[in-house]
DOMARNU-564961 format. One record per residue (C-alpha): residue in one letter; chain; y, x, z. Coordinates in steps of 0.5 Angstrom, whole numbers, plus 500, padded with zeros to 3 digits. Layout:
N
+------+------+-----+-----+-----+
: code : unit :  c2 :  c1 :  c3 :
+------+------+-----+-----+-----+
:    a :    A :   Y :   X :   Z :
...
+------+------+-----+-----+-----+
//
This chain:
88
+------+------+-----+-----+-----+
: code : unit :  c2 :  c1 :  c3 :
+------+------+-----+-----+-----+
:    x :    A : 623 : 855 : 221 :
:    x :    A : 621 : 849 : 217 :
:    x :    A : 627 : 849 : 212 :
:    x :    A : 623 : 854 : 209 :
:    x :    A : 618 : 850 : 207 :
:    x :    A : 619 : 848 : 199 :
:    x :    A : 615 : 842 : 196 :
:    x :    A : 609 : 846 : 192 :
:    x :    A : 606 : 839 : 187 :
:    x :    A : 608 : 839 : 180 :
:    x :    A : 611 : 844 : 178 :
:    x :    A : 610 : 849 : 171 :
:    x :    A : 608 : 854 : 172 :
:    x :    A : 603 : 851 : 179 :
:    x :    A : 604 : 854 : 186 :
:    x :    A : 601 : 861 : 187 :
:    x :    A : 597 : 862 : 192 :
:    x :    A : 603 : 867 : 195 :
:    x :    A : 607 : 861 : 195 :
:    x :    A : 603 : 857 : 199 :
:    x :    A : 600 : 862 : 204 :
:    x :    A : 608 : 863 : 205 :
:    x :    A : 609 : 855 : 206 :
:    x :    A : 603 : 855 : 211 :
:    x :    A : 605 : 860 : 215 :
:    x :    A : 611 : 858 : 217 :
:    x :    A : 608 : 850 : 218 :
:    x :    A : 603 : 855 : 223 :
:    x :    A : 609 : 858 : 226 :
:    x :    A : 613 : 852 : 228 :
:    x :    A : 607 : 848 : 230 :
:    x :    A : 606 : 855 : 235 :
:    x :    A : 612 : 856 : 236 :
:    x :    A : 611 : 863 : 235 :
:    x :    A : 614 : 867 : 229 :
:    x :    A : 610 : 873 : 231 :
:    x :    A : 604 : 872 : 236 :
:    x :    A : 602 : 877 : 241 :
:    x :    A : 596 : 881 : 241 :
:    x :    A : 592 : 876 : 244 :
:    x :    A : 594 : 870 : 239 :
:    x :    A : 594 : 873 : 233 :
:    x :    A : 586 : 873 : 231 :
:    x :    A : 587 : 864 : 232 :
:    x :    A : 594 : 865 : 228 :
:    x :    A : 592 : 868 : 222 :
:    x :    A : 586 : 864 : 222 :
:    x :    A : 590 : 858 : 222 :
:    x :    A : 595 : 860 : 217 :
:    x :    A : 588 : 861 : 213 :
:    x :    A : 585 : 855 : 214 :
:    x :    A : 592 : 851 : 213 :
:    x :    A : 592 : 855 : 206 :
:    x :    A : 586 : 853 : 204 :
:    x :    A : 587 : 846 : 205 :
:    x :    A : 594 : 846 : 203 :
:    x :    A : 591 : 848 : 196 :
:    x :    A : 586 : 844 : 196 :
:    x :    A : 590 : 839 : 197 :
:    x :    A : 595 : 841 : 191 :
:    x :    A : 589 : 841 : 187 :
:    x :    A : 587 : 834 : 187 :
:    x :    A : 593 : 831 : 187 :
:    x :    A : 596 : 827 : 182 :
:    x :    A : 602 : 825 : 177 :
:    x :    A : 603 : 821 : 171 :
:    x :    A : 611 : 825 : 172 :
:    x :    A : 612 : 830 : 168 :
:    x :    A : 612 : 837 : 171 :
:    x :    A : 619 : 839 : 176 :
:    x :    A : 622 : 846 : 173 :
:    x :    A : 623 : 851 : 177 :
:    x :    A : 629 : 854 : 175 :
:    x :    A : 633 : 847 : 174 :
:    x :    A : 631 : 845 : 182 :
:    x :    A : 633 : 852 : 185 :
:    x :    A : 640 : 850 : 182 :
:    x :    A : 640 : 843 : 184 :
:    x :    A : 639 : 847 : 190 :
:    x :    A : 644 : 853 : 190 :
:    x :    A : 649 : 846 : 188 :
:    x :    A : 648 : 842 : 195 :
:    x :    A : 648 : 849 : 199 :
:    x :    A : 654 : 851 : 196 :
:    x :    A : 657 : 844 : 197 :
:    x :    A : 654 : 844 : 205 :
:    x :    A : 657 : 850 : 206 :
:    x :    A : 663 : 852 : 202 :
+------+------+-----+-----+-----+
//
């Protein structure tokens, strides 16, 4: 589950808010141990999900770096290059 989490900080362009609601989801899920929780867990779930954006955010937003900003498509490469290295 947890693989699917990316590093979000220093990016151009930012994170969108999609992209760290989908990082908090799946940190929310392997915390729970649920993909989708039943009827009864789901209002503690989302919520969940909500406040660990919401702080994901936060965090994001005051972090900082005298690094240069990382590019997007030059990290998906080097990401496609050891996946395709790992398994063939």
């Amino acid at each position: 589950m947890c693989r699917n989490i990316k590093t979000l900080f220093n990016f151009e362009p930012p994170a969108t808010d999609e992209e760290v609601r989908a990082a908090s989801l799946q940190f929310v899920r392997k915390l729970s141990g649920f993909n989708k929780p039943s009827r009864a867990n789901q209002e503690a779930f989302d919520r969940a999900v909500e406040e660990v954006s919401a702080c994901a955010r936060e965090l994001l937003d005051g972090l900082v770096t005298q690094a240069p900003p990382r590019d997007r498509e030059v990290e998906r490469e080097k990401a496609r290059q050891r996946s395709a290295r790992r398994f063939g």
